[in-house]
C-alpha positions in Angstrom: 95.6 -2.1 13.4 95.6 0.5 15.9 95.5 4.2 15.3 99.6 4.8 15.7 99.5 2.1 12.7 97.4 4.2 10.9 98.6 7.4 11.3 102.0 6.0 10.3 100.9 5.1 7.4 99.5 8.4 6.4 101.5 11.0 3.9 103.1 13.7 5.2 101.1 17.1 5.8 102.2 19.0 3.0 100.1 21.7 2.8 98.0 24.3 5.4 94.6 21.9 5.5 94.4 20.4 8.8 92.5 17.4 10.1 90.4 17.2 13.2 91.8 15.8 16.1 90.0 12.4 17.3 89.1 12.2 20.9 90.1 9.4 23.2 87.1 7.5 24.7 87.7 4.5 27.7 85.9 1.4 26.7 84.3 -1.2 29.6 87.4 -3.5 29.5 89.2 -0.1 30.6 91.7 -0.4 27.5 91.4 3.4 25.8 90.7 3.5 21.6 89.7 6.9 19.4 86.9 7.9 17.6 85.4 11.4 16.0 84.3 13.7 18.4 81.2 13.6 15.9 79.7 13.2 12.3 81.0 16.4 10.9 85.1 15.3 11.7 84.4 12.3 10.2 82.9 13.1 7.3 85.9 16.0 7.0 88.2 13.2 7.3 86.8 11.1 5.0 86.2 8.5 6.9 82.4 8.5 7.3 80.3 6.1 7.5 81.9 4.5 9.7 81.0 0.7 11.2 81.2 -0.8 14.5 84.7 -2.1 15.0 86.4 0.3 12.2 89.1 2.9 13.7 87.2 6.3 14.5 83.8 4.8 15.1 82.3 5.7 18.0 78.5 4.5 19.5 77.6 8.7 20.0 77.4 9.2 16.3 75.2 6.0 15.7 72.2 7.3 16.3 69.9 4.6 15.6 72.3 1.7 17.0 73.1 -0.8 14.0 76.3 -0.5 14.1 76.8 2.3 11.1 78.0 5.6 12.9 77.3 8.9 10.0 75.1 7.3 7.6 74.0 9.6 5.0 70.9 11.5 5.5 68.0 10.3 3.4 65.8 13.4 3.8 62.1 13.1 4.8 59.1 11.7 2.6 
């Protein structure tokens, strides 16, 4: 589903909240998709955690590269 799909299918802004804008990042087969600009949109958007492949996930939020962009923080032991 690409991200005009998805934004179609979203309600209509009826109030003053407003939702971060993605940015648009060129892949290697030099076709152009969206993601977060990071962790904090995301999660503002609801969207997080995001996986490889989903609409919005980008491989600059995945810090530890499995494939899970904004995974919740687990603390320190």
């Amino acid at each position: 589903m690409s991200a005009a799909e998805l934004d179609a299918q979203q309600p209509a802004d009826r109030g003053s909240t407003s939702r971060p804008q993605p940015q648009t990042v060129a892949t290697s087969t030099n076709t152009s998709t969206w993601s977060y600009r990071n962790c904090r949109e995301a999660r503002a958007a609801g969207a997080a955690p995001l996986h490889r492949g989903q609409p919005g996930y980008g491989a600059h939020m995945d810090g530890d590269g499995d494939g899970i962009a904004c995974e919740p923080y687990r603390g320190r032991y």
